[in-house]
C-alpha positions as a printed Julia matrix, in Angstrom:
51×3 Matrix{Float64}:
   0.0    0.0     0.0
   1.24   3.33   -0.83
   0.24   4.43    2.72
   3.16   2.13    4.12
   5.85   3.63    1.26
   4.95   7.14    2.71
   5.26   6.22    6.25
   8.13   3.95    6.02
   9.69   7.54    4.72
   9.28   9.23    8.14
   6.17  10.84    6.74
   2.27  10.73    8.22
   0.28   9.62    5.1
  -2.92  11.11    4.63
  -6.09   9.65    3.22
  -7.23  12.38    0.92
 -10.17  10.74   -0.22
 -11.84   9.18   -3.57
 -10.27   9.38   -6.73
 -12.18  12.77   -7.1
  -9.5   14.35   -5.36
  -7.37  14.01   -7.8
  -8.17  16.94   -9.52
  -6.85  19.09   -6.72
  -3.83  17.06   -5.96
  -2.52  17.38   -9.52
  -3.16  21.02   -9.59
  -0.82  21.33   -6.48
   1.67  19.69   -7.96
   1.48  22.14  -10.99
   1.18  24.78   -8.58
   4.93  23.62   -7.13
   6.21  23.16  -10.57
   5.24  26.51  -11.34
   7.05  28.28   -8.31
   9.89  25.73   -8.61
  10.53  27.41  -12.41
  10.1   30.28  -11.59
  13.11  30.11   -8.61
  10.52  30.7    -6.32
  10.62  27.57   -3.98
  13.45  25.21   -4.36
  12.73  21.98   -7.02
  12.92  19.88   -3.4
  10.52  21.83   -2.24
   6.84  20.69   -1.22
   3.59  21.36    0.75
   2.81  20.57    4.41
  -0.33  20.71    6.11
  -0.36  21.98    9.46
  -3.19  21.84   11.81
């Protein structure tokens, strides 16, 4: 499971939901290609959630 990959990383995988959600997911990744290109945010860069 993809889950365990993620975890097995030292990171908390999140369930994000159906496949709907892909739509969003995808458009955060452009979103981080975008600022990467731009020298915005480092190409290791990424998103967090913090709650």
């Amino acid at each position: 499971m993809l889950a365990d990959v993620v975890t097995a990383g030292g990171l908390r995988a999140v369930d994000a939901g159906s496949l709907k959600r892909a739509r969003e997911l995808e458009a955060l990744g452009f979103l981080q290609l975008t600022l990467a290109a731009g020298e915005k945010i480092p190409w290791t860069g990424g998103f967090g959630v913090v709650g």
